[in-house]
C-alpha positions in Angstrom: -25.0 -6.1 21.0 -21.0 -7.0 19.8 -18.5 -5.5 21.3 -15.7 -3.9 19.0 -12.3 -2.8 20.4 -10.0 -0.2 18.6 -6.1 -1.7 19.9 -3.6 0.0 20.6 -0.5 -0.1 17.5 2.3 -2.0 19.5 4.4 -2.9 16.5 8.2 -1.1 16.3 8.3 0.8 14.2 5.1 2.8 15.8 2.1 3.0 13.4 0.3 6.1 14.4 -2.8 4.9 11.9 -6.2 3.5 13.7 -9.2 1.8 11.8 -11.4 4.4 13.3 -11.2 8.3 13.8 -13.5 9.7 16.6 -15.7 11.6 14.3 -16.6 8.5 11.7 -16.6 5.8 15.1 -19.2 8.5 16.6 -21.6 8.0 13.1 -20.8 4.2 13.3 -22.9 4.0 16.4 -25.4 5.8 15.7 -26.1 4.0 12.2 -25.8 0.8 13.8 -27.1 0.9 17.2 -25.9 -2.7 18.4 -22.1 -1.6 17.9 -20.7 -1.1 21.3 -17.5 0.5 20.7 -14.5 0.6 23.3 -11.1 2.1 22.9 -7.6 1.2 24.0 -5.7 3.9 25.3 -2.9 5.0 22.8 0.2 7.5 23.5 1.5 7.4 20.1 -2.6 7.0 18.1 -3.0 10.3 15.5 -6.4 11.2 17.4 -5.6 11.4 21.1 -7.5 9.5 24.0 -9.4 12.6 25.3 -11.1 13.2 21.1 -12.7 9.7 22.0 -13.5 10.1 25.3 -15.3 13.9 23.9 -17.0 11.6 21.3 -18.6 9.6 23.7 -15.9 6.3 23.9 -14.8 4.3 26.9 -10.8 4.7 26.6 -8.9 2.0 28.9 -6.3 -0.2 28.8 -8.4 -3.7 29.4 -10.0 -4.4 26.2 -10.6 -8.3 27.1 -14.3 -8.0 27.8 -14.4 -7.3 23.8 -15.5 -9.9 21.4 -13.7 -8.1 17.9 -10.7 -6.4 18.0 -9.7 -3.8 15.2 -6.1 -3.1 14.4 -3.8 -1.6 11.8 -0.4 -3.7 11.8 0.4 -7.1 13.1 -0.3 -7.3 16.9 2.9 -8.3 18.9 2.2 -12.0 19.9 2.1 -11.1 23.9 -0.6 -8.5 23.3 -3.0 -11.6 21.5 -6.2 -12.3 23.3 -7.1 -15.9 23.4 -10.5 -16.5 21.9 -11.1 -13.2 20.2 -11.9 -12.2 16.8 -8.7 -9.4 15.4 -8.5 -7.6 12.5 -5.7 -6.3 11.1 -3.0 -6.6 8.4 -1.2 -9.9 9.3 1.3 -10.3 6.4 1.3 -14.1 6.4 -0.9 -14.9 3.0 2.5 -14.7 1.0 4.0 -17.1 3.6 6.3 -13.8 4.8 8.7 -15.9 6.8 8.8 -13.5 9.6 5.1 -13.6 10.8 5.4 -17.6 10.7 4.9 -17.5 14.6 2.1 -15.4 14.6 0.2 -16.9 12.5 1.1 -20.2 14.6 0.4 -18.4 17.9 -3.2 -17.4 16.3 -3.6 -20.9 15.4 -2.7 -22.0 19.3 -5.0 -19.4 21.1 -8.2 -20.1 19.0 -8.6 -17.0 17.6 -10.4 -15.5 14.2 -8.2 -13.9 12.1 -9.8 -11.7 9.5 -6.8 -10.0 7.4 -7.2 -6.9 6.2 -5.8 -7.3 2.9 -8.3 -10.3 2.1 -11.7 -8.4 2.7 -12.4 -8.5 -1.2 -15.8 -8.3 -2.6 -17.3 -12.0 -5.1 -14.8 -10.7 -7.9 -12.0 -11.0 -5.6 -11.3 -7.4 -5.5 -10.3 -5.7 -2.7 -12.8 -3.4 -0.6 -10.7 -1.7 1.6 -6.9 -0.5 2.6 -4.3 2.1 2.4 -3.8 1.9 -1.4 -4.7 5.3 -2.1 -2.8 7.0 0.1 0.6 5.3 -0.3 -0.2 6.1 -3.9 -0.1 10.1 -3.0 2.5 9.9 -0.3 4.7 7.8 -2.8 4.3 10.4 -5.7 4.8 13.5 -4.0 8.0 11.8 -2.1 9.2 11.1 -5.6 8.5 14.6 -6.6 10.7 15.5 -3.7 13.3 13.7 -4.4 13.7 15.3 -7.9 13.9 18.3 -6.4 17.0 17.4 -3.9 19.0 15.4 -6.4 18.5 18.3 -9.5 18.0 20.8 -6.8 15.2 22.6 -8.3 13.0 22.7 -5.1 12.9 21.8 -1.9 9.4 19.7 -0.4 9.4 19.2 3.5 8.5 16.0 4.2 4.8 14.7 4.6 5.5 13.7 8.0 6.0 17.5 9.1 2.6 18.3 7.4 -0.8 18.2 9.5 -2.9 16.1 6.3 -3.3 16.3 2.5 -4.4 19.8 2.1 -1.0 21.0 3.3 0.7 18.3 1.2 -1.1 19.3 -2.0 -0.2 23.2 -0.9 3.1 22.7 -0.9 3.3 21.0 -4.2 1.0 24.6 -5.7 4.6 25.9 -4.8 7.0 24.3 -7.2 7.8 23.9 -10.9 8.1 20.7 -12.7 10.8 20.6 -14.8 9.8 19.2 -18.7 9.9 15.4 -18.2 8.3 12.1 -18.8 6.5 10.1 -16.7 5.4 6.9 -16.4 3.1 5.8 -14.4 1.8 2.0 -14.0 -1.2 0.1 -12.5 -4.9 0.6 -12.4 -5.7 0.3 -8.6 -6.3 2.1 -5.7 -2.4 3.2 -5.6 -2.2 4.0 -9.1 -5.3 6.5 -8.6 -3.5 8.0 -5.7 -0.7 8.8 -7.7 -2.7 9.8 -10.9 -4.5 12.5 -8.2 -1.1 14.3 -7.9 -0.2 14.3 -11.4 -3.5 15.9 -12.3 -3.3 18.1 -9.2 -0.1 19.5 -10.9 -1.9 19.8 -14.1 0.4 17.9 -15.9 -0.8 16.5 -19.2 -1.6 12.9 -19.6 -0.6 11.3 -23.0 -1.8 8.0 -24.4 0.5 5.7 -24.9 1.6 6.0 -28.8 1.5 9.8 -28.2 3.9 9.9 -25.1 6.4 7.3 -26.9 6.3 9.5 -29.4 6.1 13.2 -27.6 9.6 15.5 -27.9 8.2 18.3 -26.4 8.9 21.4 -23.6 6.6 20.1 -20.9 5.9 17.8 -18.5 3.6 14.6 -19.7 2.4 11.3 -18.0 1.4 8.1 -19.4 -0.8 5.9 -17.1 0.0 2.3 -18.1 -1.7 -1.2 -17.4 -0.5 -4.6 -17.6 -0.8 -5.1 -21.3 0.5 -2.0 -22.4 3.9 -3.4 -20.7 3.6 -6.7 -21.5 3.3 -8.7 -24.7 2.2 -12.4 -25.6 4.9 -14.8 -26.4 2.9 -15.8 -29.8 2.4 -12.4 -30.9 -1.5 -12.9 -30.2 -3.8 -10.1 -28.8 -3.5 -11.7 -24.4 -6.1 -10.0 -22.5 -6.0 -9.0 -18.3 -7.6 -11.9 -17.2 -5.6 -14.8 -19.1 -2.3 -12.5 -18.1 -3.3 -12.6 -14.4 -4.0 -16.3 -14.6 -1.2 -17.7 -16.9 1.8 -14.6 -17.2 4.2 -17.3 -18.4 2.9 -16.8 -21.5 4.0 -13.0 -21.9 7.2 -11.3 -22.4 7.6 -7.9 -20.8 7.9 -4.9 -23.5 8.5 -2.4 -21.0 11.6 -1.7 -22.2 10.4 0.6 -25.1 9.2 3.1 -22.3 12.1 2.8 -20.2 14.0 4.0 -23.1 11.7 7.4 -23.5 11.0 8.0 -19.5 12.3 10.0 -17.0 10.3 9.4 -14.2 9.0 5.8 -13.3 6.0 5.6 -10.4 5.0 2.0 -9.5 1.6 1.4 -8.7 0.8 -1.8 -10.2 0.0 -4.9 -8.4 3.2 -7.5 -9.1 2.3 -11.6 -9.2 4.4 -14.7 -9.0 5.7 -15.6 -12.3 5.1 -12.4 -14.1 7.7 -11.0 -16.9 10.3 -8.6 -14.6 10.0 -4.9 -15.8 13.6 -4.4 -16.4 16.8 -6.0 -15.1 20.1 -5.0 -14.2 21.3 -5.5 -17.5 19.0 -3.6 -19.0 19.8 -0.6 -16.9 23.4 -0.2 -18.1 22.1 0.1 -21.7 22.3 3.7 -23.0 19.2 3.6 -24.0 18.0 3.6 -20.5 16.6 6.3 -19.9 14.9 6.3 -16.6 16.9 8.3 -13.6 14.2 8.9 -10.9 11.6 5.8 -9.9 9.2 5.8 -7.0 8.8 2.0 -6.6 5.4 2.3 -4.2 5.1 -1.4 -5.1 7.8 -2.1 -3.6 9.1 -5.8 -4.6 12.4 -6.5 -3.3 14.7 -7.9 -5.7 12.1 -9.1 -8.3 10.7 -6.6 -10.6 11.7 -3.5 -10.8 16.0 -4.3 -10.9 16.5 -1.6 -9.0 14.9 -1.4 -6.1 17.6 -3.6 -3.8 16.1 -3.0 -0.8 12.9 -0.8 1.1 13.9 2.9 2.7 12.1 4.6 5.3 10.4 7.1 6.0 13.1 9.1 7.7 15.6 8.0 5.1 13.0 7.7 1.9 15.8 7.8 -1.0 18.8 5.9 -2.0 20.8 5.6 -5.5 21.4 3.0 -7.8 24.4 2.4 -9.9 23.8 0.6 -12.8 27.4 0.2 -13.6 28.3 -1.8 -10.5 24.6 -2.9 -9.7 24.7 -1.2 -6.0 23.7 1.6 -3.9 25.4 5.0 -4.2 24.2 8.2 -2.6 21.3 9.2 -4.9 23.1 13.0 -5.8 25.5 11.1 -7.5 25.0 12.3 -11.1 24.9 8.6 -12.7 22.7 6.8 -10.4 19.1 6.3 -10.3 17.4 7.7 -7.3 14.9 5.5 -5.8 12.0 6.0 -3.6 10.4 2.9 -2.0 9.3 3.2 1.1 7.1 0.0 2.2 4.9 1.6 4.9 3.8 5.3 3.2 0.1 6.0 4.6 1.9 6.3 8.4 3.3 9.5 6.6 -0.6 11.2 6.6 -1.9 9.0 9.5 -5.0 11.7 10.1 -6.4 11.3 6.6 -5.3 7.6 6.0 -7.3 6.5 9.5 -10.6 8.6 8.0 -10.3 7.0 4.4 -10.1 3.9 5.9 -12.6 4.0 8.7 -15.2 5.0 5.5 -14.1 1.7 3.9 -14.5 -0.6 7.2 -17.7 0.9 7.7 -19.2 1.2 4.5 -18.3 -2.7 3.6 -17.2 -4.9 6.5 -19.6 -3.2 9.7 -22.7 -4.2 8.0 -22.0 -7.8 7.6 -22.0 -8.3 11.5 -25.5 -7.3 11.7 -26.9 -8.7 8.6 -25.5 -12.3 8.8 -22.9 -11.9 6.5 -25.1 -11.9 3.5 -23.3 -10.8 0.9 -19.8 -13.0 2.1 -17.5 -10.1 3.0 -16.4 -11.8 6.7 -16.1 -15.3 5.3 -14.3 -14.1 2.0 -12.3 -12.6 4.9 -11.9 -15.4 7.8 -8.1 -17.0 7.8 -8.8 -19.6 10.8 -11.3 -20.8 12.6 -11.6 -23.4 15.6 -7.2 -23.4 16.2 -7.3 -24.4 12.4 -6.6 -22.4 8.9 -10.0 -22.5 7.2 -10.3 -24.5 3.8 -9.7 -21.0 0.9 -6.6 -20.7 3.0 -5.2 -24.4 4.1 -2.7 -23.8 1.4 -0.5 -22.0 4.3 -0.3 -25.0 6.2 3.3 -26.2 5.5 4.0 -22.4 6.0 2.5 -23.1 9.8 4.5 -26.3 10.0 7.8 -24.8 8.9 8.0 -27.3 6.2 
């Protein structure tokens, strides 16, 4: 028997997401019968205490007598069980300078950290996360945004909306006006986006036919890395030697910035990859982009305009290219820009059940059969107070050198 803990989300601002939802925890146990399952009591949680306790679930506040403990964001360093096994997003594998000490407080109470956002499969691709969901949050909130700075329509907010049904119903309520849009990656986010573009029935182009389209309608062009990107030599490239040496390409995204209206990020940035566009290339007049939804959302580093993450309450600001600063975003010469770094908390209910599917379906399993196909050792950050060997390259992170 192993004893799994759902925690409580402790972090500011309040995550109202859990790993599990009653229903899918209540067909956890009964497909895997040695899963003992407690839950921590939650005032903020998007399912309340009583829907676990009806499911069957021991809701209390002591979770100690737990061996794994399943999370969303990074647990608050006081909460942090000694000699326990946690799961959640930690935000340290980039060496994120603000989660130096609890990676180091990890380190100091002996516990295994398994992060969420390194449970990949042999390939190296990632099994499970929020990536579809910021990917429809981000796209409708861009929507939305055209609407208040043209003000052609007027969305509500996800927040206000019980789950996706609702969201998608709203959006069978507006008009899009005739524009182009460009949409990039090939991920879970970018087919999270490319769900409401086809929801709204908008016709998708290929790429020589939307650079080339003059038409009355709304279009979008679904972009991947070396559609954007070129090789320095003038050679053919191909994914994997761009993911593995990009120093060899020059960005040519610049030939659909100059034919797009609408810009929606969903592409996966790495170190040392051609920018998309820069600040200088934003005050040319060729520029045509005015509305991005950066769900990416890479501070200062790709995407020229996007100068700093909004929120969820506050999910738009403008850019002025002229002057390279923020502006309200109704100011006719700016850019508005959407990029809100935490999206899924805006459809907590149907993030939670997307996920749980994904925990269950790839990471549940390996407990019970010996980790056989390396999913929890792909997975595992430390081990024994130390970092273990695929990650010791955070080390000088730990030691603050």
């Amino acid at each position: 028997m192993i004893k799994f803990a759902l925690i409580k989300e402790e972090k500011t601002p309040s995550d109202r997401r859990v790993v599990f939802s009653p229903n899918k925890l209540k067909e956890l146990v009964k497909k895997f019968p040695k899963a003992n399952f407690k839950v921590q009591s939650s005032n903020i949680r998007i399912f309340t205490d009583q829907e676990y306790r009806d499911a069957g679930f021991d809701v209390t506040e002591d979770v100690s007598d737990c061996d794994v403990l399943l999370g969303v964001k990074e647990v608050p360093l006081p909460a942090l069980i000694p000699n326990k096994k946690y799961f959640f997003f930690s935000h340290t594998i980039k060496k994120q300078p603000y989660n130096r000490d609890l990676l180091r407080e990890i380190l100091k109470n002996n516990i295994e950290l398994y992060d969420h956002e390194v449970i990949v499969n042999q390939k190296n691709h990632r099994l499970i996360g929020f990536g579809r969901y910021a990917g429809l949050v981000g796209t409708y909130n861009g929507f939305r945004g055209i609407g208040l700075k043209e003000n052609l329509y007027t969305l509500p907010k996800v927040k206000s909306l019980p789950d996706l049904d609702a969201m998608l119903a709203e959006l069978d309520k507006i008009k899009i006006p005739p524009i182009k849009i460009l949409l990039t990656g090939a991920g879970k986010v970018a087919r999270g986006a490319k769900e409401i573009l086809d929801h709204l029935k908008i016709r998708e182009l290929d790429v020589e036919d939307f650079l080339e389209f003059k038409g009355e309608e709304p279009v979008y062009c679904n972009i991947d890395v070396l559609d954007y990107n070129k090789k320095k030599d003038g050679s053919a490239g191909s994914h994997k030697e761009f993911f593995k040496e990009p120093g060899k390409y020059d960005s040519n995204f610049l030939r659909f910035a100059k034919c797009s209206d609408f810009f929606i990020s969903g592409h996966f940035y790495g170190d040392g990859a051609p920018v998309f566009f820069t600040a200088e290339d934003a005050k040319s007049k060729d520029f045509r982009i005015k509305y991005i939804a950066d769900i990416s959302c890479d501070i200062n580093e790709p995407i020229a305009s996007t100068i700093r993450p909004s929120t969820i309450a506050e999910p738009f600001y403008g850019y002025d290219p002229a002057t390279e600063a923020e502006v309200d975003f109704r100011e006719k010469e700016s850019i508005l820009v959407m990029a809100v770094d935490n999206l899924p908390c805006e459809l907590p209910k149907d993030a939670s059940a997307g996920f749980g599917e994904m925990f269950m379906e790839h990471v549940i399993p390996a407990f019970f059969n010996n980790d056989k196909n390396g999913v929890l050792a792909r997975a595992q950050m430390t081990q024994n107070g130390r970092l273990t060997s695929k990650f010791s390259y955070l080390q000088n992170y730990v030691d603050g050198v």
